[in-house]
Residue frames as qw, qx, qy, qz and C-alpha x, y, z in Angstrom:
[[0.593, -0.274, 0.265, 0.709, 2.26, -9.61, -6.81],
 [0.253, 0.842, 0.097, -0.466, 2.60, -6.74, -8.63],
 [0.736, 0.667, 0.112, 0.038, 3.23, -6.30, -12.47],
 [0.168, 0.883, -0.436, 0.050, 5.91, -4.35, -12.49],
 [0.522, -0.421, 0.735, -0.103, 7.90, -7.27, -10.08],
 [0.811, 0.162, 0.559, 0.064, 6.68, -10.08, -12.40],
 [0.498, 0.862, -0.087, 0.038, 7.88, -8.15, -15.51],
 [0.005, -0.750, 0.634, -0.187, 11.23, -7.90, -13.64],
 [0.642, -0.339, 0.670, -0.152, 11.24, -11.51, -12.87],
 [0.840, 0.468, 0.270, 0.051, 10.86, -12.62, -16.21],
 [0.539, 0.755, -0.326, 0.182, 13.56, -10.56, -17.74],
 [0.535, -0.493, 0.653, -0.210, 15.58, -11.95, -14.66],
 [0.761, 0.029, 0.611, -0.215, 14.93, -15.17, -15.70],
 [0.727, 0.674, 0.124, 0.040, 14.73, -14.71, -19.52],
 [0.037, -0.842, 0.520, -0.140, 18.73, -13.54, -18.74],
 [0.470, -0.455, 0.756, 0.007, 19.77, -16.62, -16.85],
 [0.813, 0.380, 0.362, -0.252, 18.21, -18.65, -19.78],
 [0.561, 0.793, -0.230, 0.057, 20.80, -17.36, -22.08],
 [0.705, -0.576, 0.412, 0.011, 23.52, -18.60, -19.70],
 [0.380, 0.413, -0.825, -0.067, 26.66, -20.71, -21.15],
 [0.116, -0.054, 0.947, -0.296, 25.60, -23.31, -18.22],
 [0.479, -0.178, -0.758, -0.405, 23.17, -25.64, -18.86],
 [0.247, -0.208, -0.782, 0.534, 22.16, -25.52, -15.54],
 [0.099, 0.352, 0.267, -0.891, 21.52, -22.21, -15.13],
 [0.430, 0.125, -0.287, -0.847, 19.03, -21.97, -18.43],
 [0.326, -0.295, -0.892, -0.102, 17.62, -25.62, -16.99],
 [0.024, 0.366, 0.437, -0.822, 16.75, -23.21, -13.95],
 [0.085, 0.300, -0.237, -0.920, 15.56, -20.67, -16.22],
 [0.481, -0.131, -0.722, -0.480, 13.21, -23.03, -18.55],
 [0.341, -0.370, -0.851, 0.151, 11.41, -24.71, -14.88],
 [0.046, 0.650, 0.597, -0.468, 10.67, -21.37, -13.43],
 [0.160, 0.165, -0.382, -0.895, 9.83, -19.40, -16.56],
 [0.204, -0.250, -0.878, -0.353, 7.38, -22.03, -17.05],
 [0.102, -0.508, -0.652, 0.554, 5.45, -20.71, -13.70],
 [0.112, 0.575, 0.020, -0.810, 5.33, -16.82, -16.10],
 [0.504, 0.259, 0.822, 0.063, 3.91, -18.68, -18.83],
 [0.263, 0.798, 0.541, -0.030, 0.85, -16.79, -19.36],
 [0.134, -0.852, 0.062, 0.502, 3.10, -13.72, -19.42],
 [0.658, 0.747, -0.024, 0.087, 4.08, -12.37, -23.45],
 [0.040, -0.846, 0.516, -0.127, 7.18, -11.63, -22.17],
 [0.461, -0.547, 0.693, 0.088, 7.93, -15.19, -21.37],
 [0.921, 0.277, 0.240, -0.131, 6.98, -17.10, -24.81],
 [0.590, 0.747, -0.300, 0.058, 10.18, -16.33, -26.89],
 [0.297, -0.552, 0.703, -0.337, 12.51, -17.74, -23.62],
 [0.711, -0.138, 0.647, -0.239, 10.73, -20.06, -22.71],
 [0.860, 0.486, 0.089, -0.131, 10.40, -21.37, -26.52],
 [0.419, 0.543, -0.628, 0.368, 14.31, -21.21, -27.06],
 [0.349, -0.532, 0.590, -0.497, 14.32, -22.91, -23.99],
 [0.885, 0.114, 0.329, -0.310, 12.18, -26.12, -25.13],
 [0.835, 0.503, -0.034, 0.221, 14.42, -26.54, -28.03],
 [0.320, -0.761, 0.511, 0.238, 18.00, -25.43, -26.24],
 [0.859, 0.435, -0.258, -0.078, 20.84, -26.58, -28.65],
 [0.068, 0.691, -0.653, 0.304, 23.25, -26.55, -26.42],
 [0.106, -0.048, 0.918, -0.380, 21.47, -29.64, -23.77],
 [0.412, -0.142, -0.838, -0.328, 18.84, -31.77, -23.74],
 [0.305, -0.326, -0.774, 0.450, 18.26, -31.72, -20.18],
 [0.175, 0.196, 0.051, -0.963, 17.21, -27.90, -20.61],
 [0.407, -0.225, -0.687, -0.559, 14.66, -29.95, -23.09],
 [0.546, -0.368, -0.747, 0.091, 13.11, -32.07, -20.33],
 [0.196, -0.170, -0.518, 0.815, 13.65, -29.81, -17.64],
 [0.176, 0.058, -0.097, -0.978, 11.36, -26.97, -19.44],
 [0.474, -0.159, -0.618, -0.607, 8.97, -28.97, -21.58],
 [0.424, -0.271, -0.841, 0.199, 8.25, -30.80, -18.22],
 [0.079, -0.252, -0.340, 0.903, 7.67, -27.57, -16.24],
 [0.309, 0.050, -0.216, -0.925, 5.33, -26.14, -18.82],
 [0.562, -0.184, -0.792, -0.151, 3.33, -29.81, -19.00],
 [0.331, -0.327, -0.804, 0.371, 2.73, -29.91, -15.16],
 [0.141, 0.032, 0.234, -0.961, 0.71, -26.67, -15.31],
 [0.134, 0.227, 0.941, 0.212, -1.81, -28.60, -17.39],
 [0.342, 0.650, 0.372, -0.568, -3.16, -26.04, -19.01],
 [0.461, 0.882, 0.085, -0.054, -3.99, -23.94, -22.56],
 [0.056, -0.921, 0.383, 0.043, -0.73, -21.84, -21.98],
 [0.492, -0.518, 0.699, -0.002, 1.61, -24.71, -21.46],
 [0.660, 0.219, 0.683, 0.224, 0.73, -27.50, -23.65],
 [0.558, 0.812, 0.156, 0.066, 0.70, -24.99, -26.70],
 [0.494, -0.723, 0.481, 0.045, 3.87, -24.32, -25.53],
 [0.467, -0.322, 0.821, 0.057, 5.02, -27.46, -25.90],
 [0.780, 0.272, 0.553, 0.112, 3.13, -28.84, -28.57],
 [0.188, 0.962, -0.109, -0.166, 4.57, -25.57, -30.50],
 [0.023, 0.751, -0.657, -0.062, 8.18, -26.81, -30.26],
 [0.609, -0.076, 0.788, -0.051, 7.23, -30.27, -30.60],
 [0.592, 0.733, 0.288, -0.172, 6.34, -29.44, -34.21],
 [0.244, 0.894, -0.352, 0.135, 9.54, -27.42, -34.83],
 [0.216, -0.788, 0.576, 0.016, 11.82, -30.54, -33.29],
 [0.430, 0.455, -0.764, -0.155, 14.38, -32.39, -34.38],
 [0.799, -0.345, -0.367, -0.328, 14.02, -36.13, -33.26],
 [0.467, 0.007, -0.670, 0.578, 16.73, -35.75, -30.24],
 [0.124, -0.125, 0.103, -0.979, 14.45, -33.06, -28.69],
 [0.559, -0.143, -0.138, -0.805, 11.69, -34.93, -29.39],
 [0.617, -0.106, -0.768, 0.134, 12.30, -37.91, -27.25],
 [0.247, -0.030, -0.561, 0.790, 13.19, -36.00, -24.68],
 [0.344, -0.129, -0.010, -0.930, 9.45, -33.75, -24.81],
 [0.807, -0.104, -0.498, -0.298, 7.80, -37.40, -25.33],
 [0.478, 0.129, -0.765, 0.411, 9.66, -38.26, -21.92],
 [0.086, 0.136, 0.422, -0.892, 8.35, -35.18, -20.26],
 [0.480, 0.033, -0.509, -0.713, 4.96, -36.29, -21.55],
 [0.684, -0.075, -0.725, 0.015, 4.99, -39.47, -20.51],
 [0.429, -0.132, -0.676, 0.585, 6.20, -38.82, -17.13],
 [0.283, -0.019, 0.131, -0.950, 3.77, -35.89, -16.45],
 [0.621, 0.009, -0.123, -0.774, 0.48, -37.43, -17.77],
 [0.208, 0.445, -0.811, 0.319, 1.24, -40.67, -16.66],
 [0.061, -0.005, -0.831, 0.553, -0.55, -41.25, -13.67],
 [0.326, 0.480, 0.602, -0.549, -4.03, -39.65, -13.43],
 [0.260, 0.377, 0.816, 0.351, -6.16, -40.54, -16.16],
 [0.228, 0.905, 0.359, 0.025, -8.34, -37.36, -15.84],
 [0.058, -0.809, 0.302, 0.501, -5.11, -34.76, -16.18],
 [0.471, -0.010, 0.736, 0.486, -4.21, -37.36, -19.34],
 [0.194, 0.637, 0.746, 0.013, -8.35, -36.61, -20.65],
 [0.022, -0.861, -0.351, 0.367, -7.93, -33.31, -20.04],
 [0.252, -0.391, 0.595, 0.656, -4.44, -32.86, -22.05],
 [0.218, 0.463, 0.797, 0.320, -6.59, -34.63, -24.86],
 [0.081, 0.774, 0.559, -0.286, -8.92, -32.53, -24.67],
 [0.093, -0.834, 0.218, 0.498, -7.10, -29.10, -24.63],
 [0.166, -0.208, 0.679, 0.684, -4.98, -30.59, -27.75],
 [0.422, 0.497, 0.701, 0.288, -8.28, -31.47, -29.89],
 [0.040, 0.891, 0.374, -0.256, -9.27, -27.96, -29.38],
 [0.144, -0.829, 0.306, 0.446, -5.95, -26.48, -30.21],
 [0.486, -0.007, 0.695, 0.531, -5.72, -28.67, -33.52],
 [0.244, 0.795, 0.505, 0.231, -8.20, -26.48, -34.95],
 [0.362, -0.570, 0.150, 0.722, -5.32, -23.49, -33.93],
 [0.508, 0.857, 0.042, -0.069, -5.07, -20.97, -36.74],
 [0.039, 0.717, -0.684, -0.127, -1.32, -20.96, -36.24],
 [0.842, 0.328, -0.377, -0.201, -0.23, -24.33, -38.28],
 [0.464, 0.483, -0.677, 0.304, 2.25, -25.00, -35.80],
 [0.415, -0.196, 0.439, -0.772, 0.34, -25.09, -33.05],
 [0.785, 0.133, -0.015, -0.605, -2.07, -27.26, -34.78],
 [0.877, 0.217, -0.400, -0.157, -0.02, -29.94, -35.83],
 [0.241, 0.321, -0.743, 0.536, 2.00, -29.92, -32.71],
 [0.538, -0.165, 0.510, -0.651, -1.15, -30.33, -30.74],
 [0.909, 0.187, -0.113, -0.355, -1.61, -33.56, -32.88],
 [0.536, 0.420, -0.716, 0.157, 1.58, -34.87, -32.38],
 [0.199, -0.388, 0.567, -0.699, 0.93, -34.07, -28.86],
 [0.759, -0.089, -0.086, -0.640, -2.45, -35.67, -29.04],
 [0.803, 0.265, -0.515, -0.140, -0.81, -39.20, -30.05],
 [0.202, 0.262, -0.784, 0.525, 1.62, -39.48, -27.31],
 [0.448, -0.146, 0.500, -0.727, -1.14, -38.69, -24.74],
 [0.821, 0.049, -0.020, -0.569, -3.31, -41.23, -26.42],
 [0.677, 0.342, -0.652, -0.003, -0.58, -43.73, -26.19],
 [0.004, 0.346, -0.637, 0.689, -0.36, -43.24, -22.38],
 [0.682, -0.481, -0.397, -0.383, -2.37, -45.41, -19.94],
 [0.360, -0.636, 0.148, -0.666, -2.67, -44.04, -16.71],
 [0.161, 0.209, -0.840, 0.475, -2.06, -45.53, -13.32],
 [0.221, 0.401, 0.607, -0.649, -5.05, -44.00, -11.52],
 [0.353, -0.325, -0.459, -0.748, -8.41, -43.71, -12.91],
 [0.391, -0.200, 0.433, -0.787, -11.36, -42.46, -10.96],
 [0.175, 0.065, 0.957, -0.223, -13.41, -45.11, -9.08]]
């Protein structure tokens, strides 16, 4: 796909985010999460993790970014999991839970990615990837490998 199209799909997207309906900026937060990697979507998609308007926009997003299970995503999230209040932060600890859940090596690997990103120069970053860290280490897994 060309740049120019994904550029225009973000501000597309970063648009319906601002929405009066909670719907539309729950849309808006699940695929925004997909343009992650893209500068253009961190300042959305972050007002998007922490909506004041709905919760569900919480979960909806924080869950989206989580199931990429990467760098991009969980910094994301542990970013605004630093910076929220503690109705916000149930709801991220839900989408936590219910993501990492299941397979012990996408739990290992979250772990991971947070130890690395507690050593973040940004402070928020750092201590949201510890907050992050805890949940995941509270989580035991369905599957684990044979």
């Amino acid at each position: 796909m060309s740049t120019d199209l994904r550029n225009a799909a973000v501000l597309a997207l970063g648009e319906l985010g601002r929405s009066h309906d909670y719907r539309d900026r729950a849309d808006a937060g699940h695929s925004l999460a997909a343009f992650a990697e893209m500068q253009e979507a961190l300042v959305p998609l972050r007002q998007l993790v922490l909506d004041p308007g709905d919760t569900f926009v919480t979960r909806r997003t924080a869950e989206a970014l989580l199931r990429r299970k990467d760098r991009v995503g969980l910094t994301i999230v542990a970013s605004a999991l630093a910076a929220a209040n503690s109705n916000h932060s149930e709801w991220i600890h839900s989408s936590i839970v219910d993501v990492f859940s299941i397979f012990s090596d996408d739990r290992d690997n979250a772990m991971q990615l947070c130890e690395e990103m507690s050593r973040d120069t940004n402070d928020r970053v750092a201590l949201g990837a510890c907050q992050l860290h805890k949940v995941l280490a509270e989580i035991d897994p369905v599957l684990r490998p044979v």
